[in-house]
C-alpha positions as CSV (number, residue, x, y, z in Angstrom):
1,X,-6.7,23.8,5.8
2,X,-6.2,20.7,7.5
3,X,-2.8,20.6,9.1
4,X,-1.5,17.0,7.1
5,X,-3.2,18.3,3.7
6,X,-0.6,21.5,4.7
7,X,2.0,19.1,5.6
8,X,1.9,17.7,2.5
9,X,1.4,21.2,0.2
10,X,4.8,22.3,2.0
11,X,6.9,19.4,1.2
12,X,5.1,19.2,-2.2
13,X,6.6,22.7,-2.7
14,X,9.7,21.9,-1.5
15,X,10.5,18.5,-3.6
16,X,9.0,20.3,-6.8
17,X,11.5,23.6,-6.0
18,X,14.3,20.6,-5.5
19,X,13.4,19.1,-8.8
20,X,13.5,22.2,-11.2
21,X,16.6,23.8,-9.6
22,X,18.5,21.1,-9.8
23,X,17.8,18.3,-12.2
24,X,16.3,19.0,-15.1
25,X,14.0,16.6,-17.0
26,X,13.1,16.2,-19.8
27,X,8.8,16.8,-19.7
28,X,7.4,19.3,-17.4
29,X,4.7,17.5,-16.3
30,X,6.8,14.4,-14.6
31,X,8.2,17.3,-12.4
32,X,4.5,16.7,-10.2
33,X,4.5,13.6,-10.9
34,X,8.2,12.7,-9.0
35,X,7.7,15.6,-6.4
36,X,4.6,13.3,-5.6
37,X,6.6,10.0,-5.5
38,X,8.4,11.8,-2.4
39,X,5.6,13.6,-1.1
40,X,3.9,10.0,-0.8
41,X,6.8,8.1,0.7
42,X,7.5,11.6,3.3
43,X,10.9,11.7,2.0
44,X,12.9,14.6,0.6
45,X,14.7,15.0,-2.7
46,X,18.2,13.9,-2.5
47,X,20.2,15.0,-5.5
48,X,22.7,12.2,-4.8
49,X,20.6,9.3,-4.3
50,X,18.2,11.0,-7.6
51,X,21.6,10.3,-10.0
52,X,22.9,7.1,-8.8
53,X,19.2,5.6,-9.4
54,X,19.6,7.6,-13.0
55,X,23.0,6.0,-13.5
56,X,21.6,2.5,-11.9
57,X,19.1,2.4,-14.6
58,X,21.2,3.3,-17.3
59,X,24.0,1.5,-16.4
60,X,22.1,-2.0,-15.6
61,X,22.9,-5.0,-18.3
62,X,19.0,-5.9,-17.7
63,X,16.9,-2.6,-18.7
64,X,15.2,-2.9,-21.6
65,X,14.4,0.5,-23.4
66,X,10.8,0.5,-22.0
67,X,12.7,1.3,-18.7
68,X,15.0,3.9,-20.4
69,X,12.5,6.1,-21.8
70,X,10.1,8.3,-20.3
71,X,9.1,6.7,-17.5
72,X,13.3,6.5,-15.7
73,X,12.6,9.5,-13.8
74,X,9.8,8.5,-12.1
75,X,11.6,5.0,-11.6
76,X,14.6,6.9,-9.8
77,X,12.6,8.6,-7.8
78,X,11.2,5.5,-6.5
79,X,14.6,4.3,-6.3
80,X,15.7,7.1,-4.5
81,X,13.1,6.7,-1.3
82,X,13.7,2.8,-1.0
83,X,16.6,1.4,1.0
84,X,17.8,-0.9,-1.1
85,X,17.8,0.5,-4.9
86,X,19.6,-2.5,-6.8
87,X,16.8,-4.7,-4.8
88,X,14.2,-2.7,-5.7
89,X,14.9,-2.4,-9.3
90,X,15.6,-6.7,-9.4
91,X,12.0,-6.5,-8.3
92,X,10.6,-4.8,-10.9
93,X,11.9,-6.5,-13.5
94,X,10.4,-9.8,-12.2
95,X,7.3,-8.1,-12.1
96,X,7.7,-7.0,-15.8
97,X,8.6,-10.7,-16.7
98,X,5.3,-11.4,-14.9
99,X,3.5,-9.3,-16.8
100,X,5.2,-10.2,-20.3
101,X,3.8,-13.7,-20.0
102,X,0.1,-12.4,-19.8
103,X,0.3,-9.1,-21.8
104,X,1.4,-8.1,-24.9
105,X,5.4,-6.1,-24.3
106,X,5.2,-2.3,-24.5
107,X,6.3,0.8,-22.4
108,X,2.4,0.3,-20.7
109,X,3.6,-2.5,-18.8
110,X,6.9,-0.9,-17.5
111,X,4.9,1.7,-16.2
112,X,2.7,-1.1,-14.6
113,X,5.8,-3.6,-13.4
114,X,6.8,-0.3,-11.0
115,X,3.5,0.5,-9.5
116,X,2.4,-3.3,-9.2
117,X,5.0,-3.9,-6.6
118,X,4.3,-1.1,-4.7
119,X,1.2,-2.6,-3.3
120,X,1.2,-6.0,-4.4
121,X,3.4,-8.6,-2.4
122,X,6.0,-10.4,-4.4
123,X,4.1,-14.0,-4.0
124,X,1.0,-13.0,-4.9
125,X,1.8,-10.5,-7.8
126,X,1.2,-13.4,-10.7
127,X,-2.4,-14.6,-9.4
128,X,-3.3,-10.5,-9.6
129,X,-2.0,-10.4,-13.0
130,X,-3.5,-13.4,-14.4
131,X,-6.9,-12.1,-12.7
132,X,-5.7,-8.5,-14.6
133,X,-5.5,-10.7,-17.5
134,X,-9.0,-12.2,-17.8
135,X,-10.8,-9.0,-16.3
136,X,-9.2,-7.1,-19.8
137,X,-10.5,-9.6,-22.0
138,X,-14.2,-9.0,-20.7
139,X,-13.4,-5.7,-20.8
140,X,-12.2,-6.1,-24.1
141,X,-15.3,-7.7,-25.3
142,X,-17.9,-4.9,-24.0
143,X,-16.1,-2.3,-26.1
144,X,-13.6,-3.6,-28.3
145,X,-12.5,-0.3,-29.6
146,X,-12.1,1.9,-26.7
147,X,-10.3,-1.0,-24.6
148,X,-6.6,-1.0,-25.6
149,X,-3.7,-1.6,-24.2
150,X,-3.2,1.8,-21.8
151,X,-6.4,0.0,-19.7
152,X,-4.2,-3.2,-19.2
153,X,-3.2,-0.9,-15.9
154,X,-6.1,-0.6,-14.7
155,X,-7.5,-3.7,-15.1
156,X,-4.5,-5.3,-13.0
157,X,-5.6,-2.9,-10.5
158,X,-9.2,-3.8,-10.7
159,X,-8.5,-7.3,-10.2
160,X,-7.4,-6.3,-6.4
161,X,-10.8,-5.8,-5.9
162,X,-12.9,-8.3,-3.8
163,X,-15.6,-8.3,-6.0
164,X,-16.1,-10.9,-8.5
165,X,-15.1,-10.1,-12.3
166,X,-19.3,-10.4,-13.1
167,X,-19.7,-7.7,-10.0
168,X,-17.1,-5.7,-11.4
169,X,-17.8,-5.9,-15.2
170,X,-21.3,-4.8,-14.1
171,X,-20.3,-2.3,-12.3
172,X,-18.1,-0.9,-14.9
173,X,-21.1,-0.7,-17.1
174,X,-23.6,0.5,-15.3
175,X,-20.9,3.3,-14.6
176,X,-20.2,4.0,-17.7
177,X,-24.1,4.5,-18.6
178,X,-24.6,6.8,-16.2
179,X,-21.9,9.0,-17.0
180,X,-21.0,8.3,-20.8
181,X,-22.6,12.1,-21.6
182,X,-20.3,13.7,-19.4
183,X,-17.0,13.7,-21.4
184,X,-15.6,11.7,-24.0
185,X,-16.0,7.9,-24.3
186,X,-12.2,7.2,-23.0
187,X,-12.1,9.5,-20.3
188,X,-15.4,8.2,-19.0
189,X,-14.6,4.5,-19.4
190,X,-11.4,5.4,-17.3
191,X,-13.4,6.8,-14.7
192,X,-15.6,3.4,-14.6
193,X,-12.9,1.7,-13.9
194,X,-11.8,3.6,-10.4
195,X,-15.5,3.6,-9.5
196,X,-16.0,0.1,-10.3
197,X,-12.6,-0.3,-7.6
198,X,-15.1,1.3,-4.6
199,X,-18.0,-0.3,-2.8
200,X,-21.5,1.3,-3.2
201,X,-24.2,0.8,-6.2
202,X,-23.4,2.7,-9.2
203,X,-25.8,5.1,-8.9
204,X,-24.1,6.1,-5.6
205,X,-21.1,6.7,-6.5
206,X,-21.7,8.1,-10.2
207,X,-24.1,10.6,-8.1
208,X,-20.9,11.8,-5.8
209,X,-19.0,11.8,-8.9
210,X,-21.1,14.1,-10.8
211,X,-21.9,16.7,-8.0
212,X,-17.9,17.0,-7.6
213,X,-17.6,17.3,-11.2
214,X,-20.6,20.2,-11.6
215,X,-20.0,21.9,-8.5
216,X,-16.3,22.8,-9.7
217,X,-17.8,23.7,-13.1
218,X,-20.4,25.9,-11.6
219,X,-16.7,27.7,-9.8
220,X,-16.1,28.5,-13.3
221,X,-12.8,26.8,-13.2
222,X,-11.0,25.2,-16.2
223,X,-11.2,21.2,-15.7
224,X,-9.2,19.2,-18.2
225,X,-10.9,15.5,-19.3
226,X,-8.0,13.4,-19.5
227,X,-6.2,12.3,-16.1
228,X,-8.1,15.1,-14.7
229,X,-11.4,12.8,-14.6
230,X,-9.9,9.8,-13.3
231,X,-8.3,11.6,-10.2
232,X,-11.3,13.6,-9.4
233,X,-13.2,9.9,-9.4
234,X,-10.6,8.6,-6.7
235,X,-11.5,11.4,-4.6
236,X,-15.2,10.3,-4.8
237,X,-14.6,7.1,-3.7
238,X,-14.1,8.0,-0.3
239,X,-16.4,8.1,2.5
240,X,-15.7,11.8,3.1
241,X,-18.7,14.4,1.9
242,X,-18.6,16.1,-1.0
243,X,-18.6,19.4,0.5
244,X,-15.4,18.4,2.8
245,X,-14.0,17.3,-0.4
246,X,-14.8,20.6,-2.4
247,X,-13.3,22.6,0.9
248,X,-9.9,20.5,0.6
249,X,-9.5,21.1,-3.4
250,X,-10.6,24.7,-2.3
251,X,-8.0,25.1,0.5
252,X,-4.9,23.3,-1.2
253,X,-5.4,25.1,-4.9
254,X,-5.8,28.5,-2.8
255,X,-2.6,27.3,-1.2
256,X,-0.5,26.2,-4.2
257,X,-1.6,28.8,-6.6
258,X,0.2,31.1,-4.9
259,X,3.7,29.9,-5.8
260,X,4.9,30.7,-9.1
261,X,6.7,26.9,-9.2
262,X,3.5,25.5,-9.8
263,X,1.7,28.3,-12.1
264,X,5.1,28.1,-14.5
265,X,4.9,24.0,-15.1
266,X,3.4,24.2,-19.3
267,X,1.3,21.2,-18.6
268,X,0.3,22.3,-14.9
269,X,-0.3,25.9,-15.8
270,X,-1.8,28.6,-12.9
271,X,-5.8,27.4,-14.4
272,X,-5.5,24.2,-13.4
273,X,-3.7,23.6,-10.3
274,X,-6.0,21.3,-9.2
275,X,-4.2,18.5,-10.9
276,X,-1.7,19.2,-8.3
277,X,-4.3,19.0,-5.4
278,X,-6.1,15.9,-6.8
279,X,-2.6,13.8,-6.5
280,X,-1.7,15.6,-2.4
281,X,-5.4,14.7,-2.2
282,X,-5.0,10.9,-2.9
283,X,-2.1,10.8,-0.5
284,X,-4.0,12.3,2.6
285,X,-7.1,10.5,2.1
286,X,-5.1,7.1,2.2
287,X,-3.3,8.2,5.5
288,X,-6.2,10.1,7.0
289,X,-7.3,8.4,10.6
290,X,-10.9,8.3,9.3
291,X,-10.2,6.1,6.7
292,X,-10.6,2.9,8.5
293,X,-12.0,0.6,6.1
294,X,-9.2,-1.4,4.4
295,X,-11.0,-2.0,1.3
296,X,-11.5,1.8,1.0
297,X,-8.1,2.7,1.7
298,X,-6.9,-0.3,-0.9
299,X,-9.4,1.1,-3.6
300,X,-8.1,5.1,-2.9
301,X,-4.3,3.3,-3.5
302,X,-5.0,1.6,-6.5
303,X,-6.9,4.5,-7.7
304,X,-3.6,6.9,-7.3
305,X,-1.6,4.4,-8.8
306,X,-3.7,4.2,-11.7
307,X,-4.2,8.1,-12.5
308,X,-0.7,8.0,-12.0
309,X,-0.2,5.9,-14.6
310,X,-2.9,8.0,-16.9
311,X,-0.8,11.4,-16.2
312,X,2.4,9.4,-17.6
313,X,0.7,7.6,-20.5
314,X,-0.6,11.1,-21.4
315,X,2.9,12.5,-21.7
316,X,4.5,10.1,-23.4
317,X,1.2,10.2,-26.4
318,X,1.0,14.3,-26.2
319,X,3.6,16.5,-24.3
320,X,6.6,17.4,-26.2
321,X,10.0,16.8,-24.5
322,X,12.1,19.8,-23.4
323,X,15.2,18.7,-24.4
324,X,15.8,16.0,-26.9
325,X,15.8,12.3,-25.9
């Protein structure tokens, strides 16, 4: 195993152990999900800092309940690994305001206000969102049914791209052609949109996305088709083979499946802990030395940010809480 895909496993394990000893919350599947908010920013849970950002959000005049629902964990966490936590949080609730001018309100674009300002720069945030805003309406109008509002994300994070919105609109569908037999309509559009963020025809990349996909089928491993799909596609995106790729998954599931914190997770359970991998995955790409394109390493960031958002929409529509709200 490579030594920072190990580094990473390790501190995975350790955040993750951190998490369910000592703060319990209330789905299991945003335990992976914060554990990878530290794993990302190479920090270590801190109990303290963890229930002042709690306490921060819950206590502040300004949240609105979109911010008090599901989704405060995973803004505490972020809270937790910044330096300044009031500052931080004053930032994403002018991103929120942004995004309430252009976007209808809802618990989608809380998610999106706390991801947004992690890679987009405070003076520039509005022109992405506005751009966000008219690549969903074209998105909109090639499938009205399937495009709703959980794809707002995702088109805020296409409009990052350097592509024009024909380019990108194109590429979408031509995507989506190509792979529309694979899995469900949603799922597939989803995975259009993180190809569509990556340079390379549509046949390329829809051609590295399907050998990943069969070569783990052919393993005989179960392989959901929600998030699942669109993580596996920001893999693909890189320039790194498919075979290194496939080795990586190989090494790090190997690696995590033998620690009983992982295996006990209900919505991470020991057949699939490759959803685990596909998020450490993400995070060493993006940092890996070979990665030297910035328009590569700004589409593998986008990507992550937008299956992370999938893997929280997905528990607020279908995991039961633990405890109640």
């Amino acid at each position: 195993m490579k030594e920072l895909l190990k580094n990473l496993c390790d501190k995975y394990l350790l955040n993750l152990g951190l998490f369910t000893d000592f703060y319990p919350l209330e789905r299991d599947i945003l335990y992976p999900v914060c554990a990878n908010v530290f794993c990302a920013a190479d920090a270590v849970f801190d109990l303290g800092k963890f229930k002042d950002s709690m306490e921060l959000i819950k206590d502040n005049p300004k949240v609105l309940s979109s911010f008090r629902s599901t989704v405060r964990p995973l803004i505490a966490s972020l809270l937790s690994v910044s330096g300044d936590p009031r500052g931080e949080m004053e930032k994403y609730f002018g991103c929120y305001e942004l995004l309430r001018k252009y976007f209808t309100n809802s618990e989608h674009l809380a998610l999106l206000s706390l991801l947004l300002v992690r890679i987009a720069p405070a003076e520039s945030a509005e022109d992405y969102i506005k751009r966000g805003r008219h690549i969903y309406d074209r998105m909109k109008k090639e499938h009205r049914i399937l495009t709703t509002k959980e794809d707002v994300a995702f088109a805020v994070m296409l409009a990052f791209s350097e592509k024009t919105d024909d380019e990108l609109i194109e590429d979408m569908e031509a995507c989506y052609k190509l792979l529309k037999k694979r899995a469900d309509n949603n799922s597939i559009q989803t995975v259009s949109h993180v190809l569509a963020m990556a340079n390379g025809t549509p046949e390329e990349k829809c051609a590295k996305f399907g050998e990943l996909y069969d070569s783990m089928i052919k393993k005989g491993r179960k392989y959901g088709k929600h998030y699942e799909l669109a993580m596996l596609a920001a893999l693909s995106i890189t320039k790194f083979s498919s075979a290194e790729i496939l080795d990586d998954i190989s090494d790090s599931e190997n690696f995590l499946s033998q620690h009983r914190s992982v295996g006990d997770l209900s919505e991470f359970g020991k057949e699939e802990p490759m959803s685990h991998t596909f998020l450490l995955l993400t995070i060493a790409y993006a940092g890996d030395e070979n990665v030297s394109s910035e328009s590569e390493r700004h589409a593998l960031l986008a990507a992550r940010q937008a299956t992370l958002y999938s893997v929280l929409v997905y528990s607020m529509m279908t995991v039961a809480p633990l405890v109640p709200e």
